[in-house]
C-alpha positions in Angstrom: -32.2 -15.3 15.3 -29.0 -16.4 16.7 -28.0 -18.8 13.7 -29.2 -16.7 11.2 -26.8 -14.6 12.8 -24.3 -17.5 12.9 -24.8 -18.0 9.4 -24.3 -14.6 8.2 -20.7 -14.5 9.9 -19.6 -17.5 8.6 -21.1 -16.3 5.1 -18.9 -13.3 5.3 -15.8 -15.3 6.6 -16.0 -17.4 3.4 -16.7 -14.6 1.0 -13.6 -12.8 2.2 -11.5 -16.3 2.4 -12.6 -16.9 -1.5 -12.4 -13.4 -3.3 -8.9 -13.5 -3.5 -8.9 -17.1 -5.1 -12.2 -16.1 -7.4 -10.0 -13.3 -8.6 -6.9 -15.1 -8.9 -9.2 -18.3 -11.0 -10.5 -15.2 -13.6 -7.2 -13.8 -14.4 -4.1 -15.6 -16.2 -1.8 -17.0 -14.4 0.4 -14.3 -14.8 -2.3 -11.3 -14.0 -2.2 -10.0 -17.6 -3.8 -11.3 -21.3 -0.5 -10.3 -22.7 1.5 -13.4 -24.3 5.0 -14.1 -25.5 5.4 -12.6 -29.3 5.2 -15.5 -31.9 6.4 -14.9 -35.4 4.7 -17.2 -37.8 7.5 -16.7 -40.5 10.8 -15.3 -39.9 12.1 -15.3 -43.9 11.2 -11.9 -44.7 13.3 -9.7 -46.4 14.8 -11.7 -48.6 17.5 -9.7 -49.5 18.8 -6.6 -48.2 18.5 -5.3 -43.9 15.3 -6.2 -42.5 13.3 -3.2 -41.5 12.7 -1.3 -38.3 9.2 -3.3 -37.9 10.5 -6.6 -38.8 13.4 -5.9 -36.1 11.3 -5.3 -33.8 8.7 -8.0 -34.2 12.1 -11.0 -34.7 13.2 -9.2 -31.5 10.2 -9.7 -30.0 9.7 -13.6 -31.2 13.3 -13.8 -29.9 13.1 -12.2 -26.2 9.5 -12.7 -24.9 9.0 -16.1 -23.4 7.2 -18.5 -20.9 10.2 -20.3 -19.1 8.4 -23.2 -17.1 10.6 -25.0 -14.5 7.7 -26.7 -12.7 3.9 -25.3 -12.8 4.7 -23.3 -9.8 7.8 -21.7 -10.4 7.4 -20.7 -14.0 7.9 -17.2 -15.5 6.5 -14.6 -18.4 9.1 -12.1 -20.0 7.6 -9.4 -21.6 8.8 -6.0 -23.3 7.0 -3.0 -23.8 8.2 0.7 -25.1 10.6 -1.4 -27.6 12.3 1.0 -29.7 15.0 -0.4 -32.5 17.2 1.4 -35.5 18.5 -1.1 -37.7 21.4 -0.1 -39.6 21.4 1.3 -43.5 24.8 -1.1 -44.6 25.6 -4.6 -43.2 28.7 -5.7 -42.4 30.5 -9.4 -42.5 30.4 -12.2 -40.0 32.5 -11.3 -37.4 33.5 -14.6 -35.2 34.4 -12.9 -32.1 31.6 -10.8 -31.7 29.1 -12.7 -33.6 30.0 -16.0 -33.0 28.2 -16.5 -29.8 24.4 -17.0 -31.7 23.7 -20.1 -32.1 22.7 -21.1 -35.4 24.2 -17.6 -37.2 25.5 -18.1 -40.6 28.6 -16.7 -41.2 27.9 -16.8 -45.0 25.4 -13.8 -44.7 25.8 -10.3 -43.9 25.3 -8.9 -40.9 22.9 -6.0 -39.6 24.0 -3.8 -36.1 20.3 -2.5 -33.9 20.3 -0.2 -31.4 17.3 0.6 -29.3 15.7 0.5 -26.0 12.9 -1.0 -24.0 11.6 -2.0 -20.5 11.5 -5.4 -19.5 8.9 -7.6 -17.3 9.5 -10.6 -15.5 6.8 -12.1 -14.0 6.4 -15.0 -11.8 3.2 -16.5 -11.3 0.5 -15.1 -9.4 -0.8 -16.3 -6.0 -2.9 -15.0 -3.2 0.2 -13.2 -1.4 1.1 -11.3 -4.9 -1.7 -10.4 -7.2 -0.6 -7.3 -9.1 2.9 -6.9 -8.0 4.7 -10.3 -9.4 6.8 -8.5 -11.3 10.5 -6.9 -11.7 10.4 -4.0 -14.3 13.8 -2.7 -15.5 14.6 0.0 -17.8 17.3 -1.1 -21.1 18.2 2.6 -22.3 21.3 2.0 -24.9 21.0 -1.6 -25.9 23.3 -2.6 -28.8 22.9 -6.0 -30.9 22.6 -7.5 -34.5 19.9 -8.8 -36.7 20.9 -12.1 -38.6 19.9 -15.1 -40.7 20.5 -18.3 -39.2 21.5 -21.3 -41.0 17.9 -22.4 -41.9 17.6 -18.6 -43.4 15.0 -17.3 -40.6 16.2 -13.8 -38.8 16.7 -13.5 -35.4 17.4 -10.0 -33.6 19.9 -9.6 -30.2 20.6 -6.8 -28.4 22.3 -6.7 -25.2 23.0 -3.2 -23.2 22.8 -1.5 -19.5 19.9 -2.4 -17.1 18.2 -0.3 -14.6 16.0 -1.6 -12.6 12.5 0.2 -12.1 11.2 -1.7 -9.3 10.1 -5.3 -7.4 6.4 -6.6 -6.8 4.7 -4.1 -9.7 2.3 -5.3 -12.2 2.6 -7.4 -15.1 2.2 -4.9 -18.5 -1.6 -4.3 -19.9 -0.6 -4.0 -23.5 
């Protein structure tokens, strides 16, 4: 009776040691299925201001990314709520304020974006931080440019204010 007893604590003991790591082990490592944009082609329109969509999704392609430094101290950026205007008439290359992209061609016109989104960065999940590993900040009023680079694919920048939502809240679900 006594080591069935014995057993049964040390039974418990380990289930309550291991659920965090069986949890951790079913997950990604970031705590969400959500992955990085990728843009399998980056040539369309061919002529004329790319639309709304295709802003968004060469945004996307541009902004989300895994940054790995070493296995434990990598990092997922994700954007949700991404809203983006893209401007009805281009406007030239303009080497102070454009000049900065790598890659732009200053041969090709020019598109101004505005918009707004919120913005995860997550580290890794571990035992201490499952489902708060990330910062979530709020870009209201971003500002930027849609371009062709010198291979002809288009990339999309905005830069803007930042307020920051919180620390240690979960990664995005969609």
């Amino acid at each position: 009776m006594k080591l069935s007893f014995t057993f049964r604590i040390i039974g418990c003991t380990l289930l309550t040691l291991l659920t965090p790591t069986i949890l951790y082990a079913q997950t990604s490592p970031y705590g969400t299925t959500r992955r990085p944009h990728t843009c399998p082609s980056r040539v369309e329109p061919k002529a004329g201001a790319p639309s709304a969509e295709q802003a968004k999704m060469y945004f996307l392609c541009d902004v989300e990314e895994e940054i790995v430094i070493s296995i434990p101290n990598s990092f997922l950026r994700l954007v949700t709520d991404l809203t983006i205007q893209v401007a009805p008439i281009s406007r030239p290359f303009n080497m102070e304020t454009d000049g900065k992209y790598l890659g732009i061609d200053p041969k090709q016109p020019v598109y101004d974006i505005r918009g707004s989104y919120t913005d995860y960065f997550c580290k890794r999940i571990d035992r201490r931080n499952i489902g708060k590993n990330c910062i979530v900040s709020s870009r209201p009023n971003q500002q930027g440019i849609c371009f062709r680079n010198t291979f002809g694919d288009w990339h999309c920048h905005m830069i803007g204010t930042k307020r920051e939502i919180g620390k240690q809240l979960p990664p995005p679900t969609n």
